[in-house]
C-alpha positions in Angstrom: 23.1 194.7 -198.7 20.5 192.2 -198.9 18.5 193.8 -201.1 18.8 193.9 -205.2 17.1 196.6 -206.3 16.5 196.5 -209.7 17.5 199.2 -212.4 14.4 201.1 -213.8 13.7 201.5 -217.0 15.9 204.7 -218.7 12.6 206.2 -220.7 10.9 206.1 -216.8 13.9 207.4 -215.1 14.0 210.2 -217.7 10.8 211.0 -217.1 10.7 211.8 -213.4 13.6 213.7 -214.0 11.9 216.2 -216.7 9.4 216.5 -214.2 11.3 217.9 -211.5 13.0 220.1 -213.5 9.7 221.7 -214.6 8.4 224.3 -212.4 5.4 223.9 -213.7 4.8 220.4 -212.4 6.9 220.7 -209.4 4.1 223.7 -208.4 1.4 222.2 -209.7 1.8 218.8 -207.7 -0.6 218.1 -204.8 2.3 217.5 -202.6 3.5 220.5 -200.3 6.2 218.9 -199.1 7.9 219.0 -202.6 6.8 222.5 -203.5 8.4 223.5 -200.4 11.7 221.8 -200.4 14.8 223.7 -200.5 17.4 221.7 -201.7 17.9 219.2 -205.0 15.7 216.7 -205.6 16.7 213.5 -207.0 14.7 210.3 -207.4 15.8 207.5 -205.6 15.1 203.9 -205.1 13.2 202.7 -208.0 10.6 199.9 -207.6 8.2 198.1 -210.0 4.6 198.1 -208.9 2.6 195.4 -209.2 -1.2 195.0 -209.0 -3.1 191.7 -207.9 -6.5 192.2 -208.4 -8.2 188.7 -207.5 -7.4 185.5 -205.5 -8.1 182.4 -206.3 -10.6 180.4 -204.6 -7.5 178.5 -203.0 -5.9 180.7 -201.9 -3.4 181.2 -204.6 -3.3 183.8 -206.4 -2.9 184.3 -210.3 0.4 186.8 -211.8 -0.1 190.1 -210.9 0.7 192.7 -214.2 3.4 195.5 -213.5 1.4 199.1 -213.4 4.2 201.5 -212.6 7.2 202.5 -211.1 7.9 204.4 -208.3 10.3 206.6 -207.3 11.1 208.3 -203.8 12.1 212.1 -204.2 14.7 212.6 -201.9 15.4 216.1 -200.3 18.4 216.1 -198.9 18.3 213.8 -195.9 14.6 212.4 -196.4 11.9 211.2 -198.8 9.9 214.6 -199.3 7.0 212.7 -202.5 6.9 210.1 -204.5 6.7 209.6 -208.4 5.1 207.0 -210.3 5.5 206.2 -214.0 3.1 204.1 -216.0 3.6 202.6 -219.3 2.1 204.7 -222.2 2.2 203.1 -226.0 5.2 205.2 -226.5 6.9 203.9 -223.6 7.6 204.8 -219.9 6.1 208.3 -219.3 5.8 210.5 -216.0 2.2 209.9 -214.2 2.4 212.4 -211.2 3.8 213.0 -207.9 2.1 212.4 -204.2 3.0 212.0 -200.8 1.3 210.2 -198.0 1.6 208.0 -195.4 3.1 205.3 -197.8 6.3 206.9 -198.1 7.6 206.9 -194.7 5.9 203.2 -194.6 8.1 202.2 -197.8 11.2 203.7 -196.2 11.0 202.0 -193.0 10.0 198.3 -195.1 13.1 198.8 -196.5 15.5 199.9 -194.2 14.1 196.3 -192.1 13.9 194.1 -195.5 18.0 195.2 -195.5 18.2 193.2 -192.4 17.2 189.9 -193.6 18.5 187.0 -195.4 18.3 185.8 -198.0 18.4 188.6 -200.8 15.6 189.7 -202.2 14.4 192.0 -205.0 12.6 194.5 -203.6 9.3 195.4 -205.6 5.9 196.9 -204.5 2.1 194.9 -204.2 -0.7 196.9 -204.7 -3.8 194.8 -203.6 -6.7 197.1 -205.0 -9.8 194.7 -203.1 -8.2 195.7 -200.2 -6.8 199.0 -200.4 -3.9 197.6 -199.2 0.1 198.0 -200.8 2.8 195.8 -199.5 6.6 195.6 -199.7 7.0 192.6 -202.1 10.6 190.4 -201.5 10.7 188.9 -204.6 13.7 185.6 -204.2 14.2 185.8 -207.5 17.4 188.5 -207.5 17.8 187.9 -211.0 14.5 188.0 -212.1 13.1 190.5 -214.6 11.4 193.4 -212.2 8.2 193.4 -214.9 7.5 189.4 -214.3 4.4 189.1 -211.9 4.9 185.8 -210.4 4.5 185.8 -206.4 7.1 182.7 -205.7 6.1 180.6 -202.7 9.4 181.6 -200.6 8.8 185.4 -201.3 8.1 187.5 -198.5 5.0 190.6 -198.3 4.8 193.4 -195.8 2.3 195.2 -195.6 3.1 198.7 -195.4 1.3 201.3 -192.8 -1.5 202.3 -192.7 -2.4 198.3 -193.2 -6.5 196.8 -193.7 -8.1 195.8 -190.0 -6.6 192.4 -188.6 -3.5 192.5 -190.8 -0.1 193.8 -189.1 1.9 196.8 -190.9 5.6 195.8 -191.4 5.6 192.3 -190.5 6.8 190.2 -192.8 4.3 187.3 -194.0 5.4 184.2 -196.5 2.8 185.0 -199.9 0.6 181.7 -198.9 0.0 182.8 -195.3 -1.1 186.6 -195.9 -2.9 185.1 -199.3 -5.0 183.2 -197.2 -5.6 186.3 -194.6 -6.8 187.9 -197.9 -9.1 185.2 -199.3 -11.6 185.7 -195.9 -11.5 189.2 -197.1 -11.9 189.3 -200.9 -14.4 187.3 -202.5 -12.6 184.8 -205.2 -12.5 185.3 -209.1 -12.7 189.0 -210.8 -14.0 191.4 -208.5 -14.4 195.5 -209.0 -11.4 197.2 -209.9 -10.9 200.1 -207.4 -8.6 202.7 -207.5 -5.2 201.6 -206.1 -3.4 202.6 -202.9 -0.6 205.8 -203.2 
């Protein structure tokens, strides 16, 4: 397999896990899908999010800075919710569960990004200008999964549903969809919205 997806942090892993052994959060999650699933649930497919919040004026863009990380809860036979993580002064601690359009989106990134070579590490982009979250293919294999630097042979696609003008789930090299973004979010430190699910 193509892709070398990286090992989440234990504390983060433990986390989700504690969650969906709690009724309590499992009812209290927006997410009907997971309240109404019937078998186990068991987090799969851990993968780093990163934010980019600004551009540079050239097009490049500066490291982004590792926010989360997400795992698919799998019920059986498909991704029922997703759980994200964020990093607390006591470490990795549960932030909540969702569902959405994204998951399905994520799964089928994937499932083609296993198709391609070279390997990649797997990671996800969340661009908050744009609303937008992408399937980052980080080269780097080897690379720590909490590093932010968008290498210039790394591959982003943008997962469904995608901004107007830019193409769900095709792959784009990081200088060629950075410089779709720059004619749609002005240079230097802009507002910081809330990020894409």
């Amino acid at each position: 397999m193509p892709l070398h997806v990286p090992p989440a942090p234990a504390p983060a892993l433990r986390s989700v896990l504690t969650a969906l052994g709690s009724p309590t959060a499992v009812r209290e999650a927006r997410t009907p899908a997971l309240r109404a699933a019937q078998g186990p649930l068991s987090p799969e497919l851990p993968l780093p999010v990163h934010a980019l919040d600004r551009i540079g004026p050239d097009g490049l863009a500066p490291a982004t800075r590792l926010t989360a990380w997400r795992f698919l809860i799998r019920d059986s036979d498909r991704a029922v919710a997703a759980a994200d993580t964020m990093l607390t002064p006591d470490g990795w601690a549960f932030s909540r569960f969702f569902e959405g359009p994204y998951l399905a989106s994520t799964e089928l990134a994937v499932r083609q990004a296993e198709t391609l070579t070279p390997h990649y590490q797997p990671r996800l982009l969340s661009i908050p200008g744009l609303y937008m979250l992408a399937l980052w293919l980080h080269g780097d294999t080897e690379a720590d999964a909490s590093g932010g630097a968008l290498g210039p042979d790394d591959l982003l696609v943008p997962l469904a549903p995608a901004p107007p003008g830019i193409a769900a789930h095709r792959p784009h090299r990081v200088a060629d969809l950075l410089r779709m973004m720059t004619l749609r979010i002005p240079p230097g430190p802009g507002p910081l919205l809330g990020s894409p699910a």
